[in-house]
N, C-alpha and C positions, 0 to 999 in steps of 0.2 A: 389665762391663755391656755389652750388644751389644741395637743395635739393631735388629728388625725391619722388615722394607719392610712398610708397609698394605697389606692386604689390594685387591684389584683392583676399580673402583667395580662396582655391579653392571647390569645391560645396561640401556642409556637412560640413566645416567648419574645416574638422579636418587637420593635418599633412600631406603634399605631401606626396607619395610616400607608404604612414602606412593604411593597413585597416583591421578593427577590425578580429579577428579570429571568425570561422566558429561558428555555433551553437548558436546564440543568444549574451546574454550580458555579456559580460565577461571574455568567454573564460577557464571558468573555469576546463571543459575538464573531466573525469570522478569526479560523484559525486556534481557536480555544478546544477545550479538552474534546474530544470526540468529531472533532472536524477530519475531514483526508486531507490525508498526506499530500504536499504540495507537488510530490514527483508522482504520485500515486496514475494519475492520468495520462503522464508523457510516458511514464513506461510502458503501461501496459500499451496502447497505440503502438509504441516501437518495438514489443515483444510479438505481437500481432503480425506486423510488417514483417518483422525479421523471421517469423516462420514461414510466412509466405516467399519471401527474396532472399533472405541471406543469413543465414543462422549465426554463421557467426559472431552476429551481430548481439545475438542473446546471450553469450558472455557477458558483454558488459551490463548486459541487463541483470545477470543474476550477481553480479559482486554488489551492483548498484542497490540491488533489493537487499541482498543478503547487509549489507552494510545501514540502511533503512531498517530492516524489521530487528539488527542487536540494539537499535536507539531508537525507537518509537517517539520517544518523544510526547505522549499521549495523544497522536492524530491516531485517526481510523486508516489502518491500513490494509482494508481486506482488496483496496485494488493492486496494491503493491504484492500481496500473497500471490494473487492470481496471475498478476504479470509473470513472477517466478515461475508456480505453475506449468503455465505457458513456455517461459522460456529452458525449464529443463525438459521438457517433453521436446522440444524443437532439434534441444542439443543432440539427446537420445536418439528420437530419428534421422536427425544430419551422422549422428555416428555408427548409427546401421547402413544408412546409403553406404557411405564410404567402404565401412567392410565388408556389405553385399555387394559393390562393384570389384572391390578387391580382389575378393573369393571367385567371382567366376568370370573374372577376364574381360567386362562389359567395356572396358575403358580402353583394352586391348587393338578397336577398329582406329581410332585417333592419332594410333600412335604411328603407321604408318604414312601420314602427310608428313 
């Protein structure tokens, strides 16, 4: 009885016939490593809005982000970046209005009604 050597693996090493599913590693398919971020979309929309109507409202956007981008979590989060972005630029100029109304008295005609 004589034995044979196995046959040689075949290139990459892995299983005849099996190769990895599409998209990088894993396979993980929605949600998986390099997917965006599930808020990534609602923010930035509501960092959008809230420049346009109500800044204040980008507060909550940026603890929202800033609390997103210390956990990534391995999603793609360059819409969350930009929501930030967006939302401290908003803050900025809602905090200059304020103090250029301030400084030269523009808010001043109002206040006699």
């Amino acid at each position: 009885m004589s034995y044979e050597s196995s046959p040689p693996p075949p290139p990459g090493g892995g299983t005849p016939g099996w190769e990895p599913p599409p998209g990088g590693q894993g396979g993980f398919g929605l949600g998986g490593p390099g997917a965006e971020h599930p808020e990534g979309q609602k923010l930035l929309i509501t960092s959008i809005i809230a420049l346009i109507c109500c800044a204040p409202v980008n507060i909550w956007v940026l603890v929202k982000s800033n609390g997103i981008l210390g956990a990534p979590g391995g999603y793609d989060v360059n819409k969350v970046k930009t929501a930030r972005i967006i939302a401290i630029v908003s803050l900025v100029l809602w905090a200059l209005g304020i103090v250029f109304n301030w400084s030269t008295g523009a808010m001043s005609n109002f206040s006699d009604f």
